[in-house]
N, C-alpha and C positions, 0 to 999 in steps of 0.2 A: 504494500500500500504506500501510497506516496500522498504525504499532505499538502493541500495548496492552500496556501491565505491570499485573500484577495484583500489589496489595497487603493486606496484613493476611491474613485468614479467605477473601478472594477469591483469594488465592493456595494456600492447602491446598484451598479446593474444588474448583477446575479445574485444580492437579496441576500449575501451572506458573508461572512466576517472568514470562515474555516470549511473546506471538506476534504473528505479524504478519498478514493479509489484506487483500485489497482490499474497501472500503469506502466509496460514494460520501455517506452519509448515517448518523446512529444508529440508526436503525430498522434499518437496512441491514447494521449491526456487530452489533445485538442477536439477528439473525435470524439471520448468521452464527456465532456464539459459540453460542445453542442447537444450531443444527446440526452445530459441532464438539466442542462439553463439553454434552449433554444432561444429564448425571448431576449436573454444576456448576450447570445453567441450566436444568432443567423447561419453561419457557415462554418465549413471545418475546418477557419481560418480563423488567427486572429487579428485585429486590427492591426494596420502597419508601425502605429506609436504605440503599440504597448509590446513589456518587455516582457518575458518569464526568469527568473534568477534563481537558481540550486542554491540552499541553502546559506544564502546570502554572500557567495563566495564567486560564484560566476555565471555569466549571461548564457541561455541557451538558445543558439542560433539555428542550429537544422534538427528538422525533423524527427531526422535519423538519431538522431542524441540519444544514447543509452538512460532510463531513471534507475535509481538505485528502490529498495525499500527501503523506507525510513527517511526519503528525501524529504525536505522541504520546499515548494514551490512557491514563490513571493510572484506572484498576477501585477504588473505594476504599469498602471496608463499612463503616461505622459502625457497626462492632460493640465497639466500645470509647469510654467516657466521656471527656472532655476538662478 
């Protein structure tokens, strides 16, 4: 199982602070998260400004990216300036 916590504007749009699912890959997490927050996630894509971060240690870019169990998934919009 791999945890994700959704932060900033990705937490009001899928209506939740934490979940958890099993998840062998991101393609794999993205395709799960459409199929449990559709209304959050339209496609089995995610927006182009938002990031995913491994346990607060590094950005995950392709797909193919291996998850661990016991990851931590930080959901993070750049929907605000720095």
């Amino acid at each position: 199982m791999v945890r994700i916590e959704f932060l900033g504007l990705a937490r009001v749009r899928f209506g939740q602070t934490v979940w958890e699912c099993p998840a062998q890959n991101v393609a794999e997490l993205i395709a799960r998260m459409h199929s449990r927050f559709p209304q959050a996630l339209p496609t089995e894509q995610l927006p182009a400004h938002w990031l995913l971060c491994r346990n607060g240690r590094e950005f995950l870019r392709s797909p193919e990216e291996r998850l661990n169990d016991g990851d931590c998934i930080l959901v993070l919009p750049a929907d605000a300036g720095g």
